[in-house]
C-alpha positions as CSV (number, residue, x, y, z in Angstrom):
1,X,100.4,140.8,116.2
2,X,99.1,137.9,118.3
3,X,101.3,135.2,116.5
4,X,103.5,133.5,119.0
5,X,106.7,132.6,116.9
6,X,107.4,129.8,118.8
7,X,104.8,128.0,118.7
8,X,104.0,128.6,114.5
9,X,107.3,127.4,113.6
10,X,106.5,123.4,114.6
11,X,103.1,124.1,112.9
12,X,101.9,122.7,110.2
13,X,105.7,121.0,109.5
14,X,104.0,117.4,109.2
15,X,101.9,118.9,106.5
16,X,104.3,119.2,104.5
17,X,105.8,115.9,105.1
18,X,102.4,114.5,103.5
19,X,102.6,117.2,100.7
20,X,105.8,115.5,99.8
21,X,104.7,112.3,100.1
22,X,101.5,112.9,98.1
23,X,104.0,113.8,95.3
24,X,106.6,110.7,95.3
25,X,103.6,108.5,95.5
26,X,101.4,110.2,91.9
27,X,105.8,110.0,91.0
28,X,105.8,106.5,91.6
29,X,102.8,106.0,89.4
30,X,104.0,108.5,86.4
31,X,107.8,106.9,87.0
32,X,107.1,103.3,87.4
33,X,105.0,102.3,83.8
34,X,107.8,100.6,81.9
35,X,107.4,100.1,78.4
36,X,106.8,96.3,78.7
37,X,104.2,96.7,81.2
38,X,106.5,96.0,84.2
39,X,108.0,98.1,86.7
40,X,110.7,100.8,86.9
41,X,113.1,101.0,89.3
42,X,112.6,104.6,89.3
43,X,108.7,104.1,89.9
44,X,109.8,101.8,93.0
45,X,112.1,104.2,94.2
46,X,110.1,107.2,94.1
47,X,107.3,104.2,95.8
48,X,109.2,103.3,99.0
49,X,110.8,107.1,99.6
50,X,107.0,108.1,99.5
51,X,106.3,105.2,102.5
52,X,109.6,106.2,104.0
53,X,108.6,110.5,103.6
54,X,104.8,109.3,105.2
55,X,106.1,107.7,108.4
56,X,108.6,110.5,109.0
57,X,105.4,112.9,108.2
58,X,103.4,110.6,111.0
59,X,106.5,110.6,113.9
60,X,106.9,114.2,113.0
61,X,102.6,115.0,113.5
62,X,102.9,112.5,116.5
63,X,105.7,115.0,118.1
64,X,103.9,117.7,117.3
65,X,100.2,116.6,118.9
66,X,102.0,116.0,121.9
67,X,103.5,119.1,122.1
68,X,100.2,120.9,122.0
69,X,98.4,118.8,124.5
70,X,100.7,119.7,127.1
């Protein structure tokens, strides 16, 4: 009923992107207290996989904006 299909699939995807992002990044800080006050390697992990999930999230939001412009 008025919803074009096509064009609410690609919508909002980058959202969730920095939904998931948002999520290893409080992980990273949860995950990378070790008990002698250094890092984890789980908390730097979950760190660069949230940088990594953010600039997919901004190529992805990037493709997206230009596909709405035209």
């Amino acid at each position: 009923m008025g919803n074009d299909p096509s064009s609410s699939e690609s919508a909002g995807t980058a959202v969730w992107y920095f939904v998931g992002a948002t999520f290893l990044f409080a992980g990273s800080t949860f995950l990378g207290s070790a008990d002698d006050g250094g890092a984890s390697p789980f908390g730097i992990i979950a760190g660069i996989a949230g940088a990594v999930v953010l600039v997919a999230g901004l190529w992805v939001f990037s493709r997206e904006w230009k596909g709405k412009r035209k």
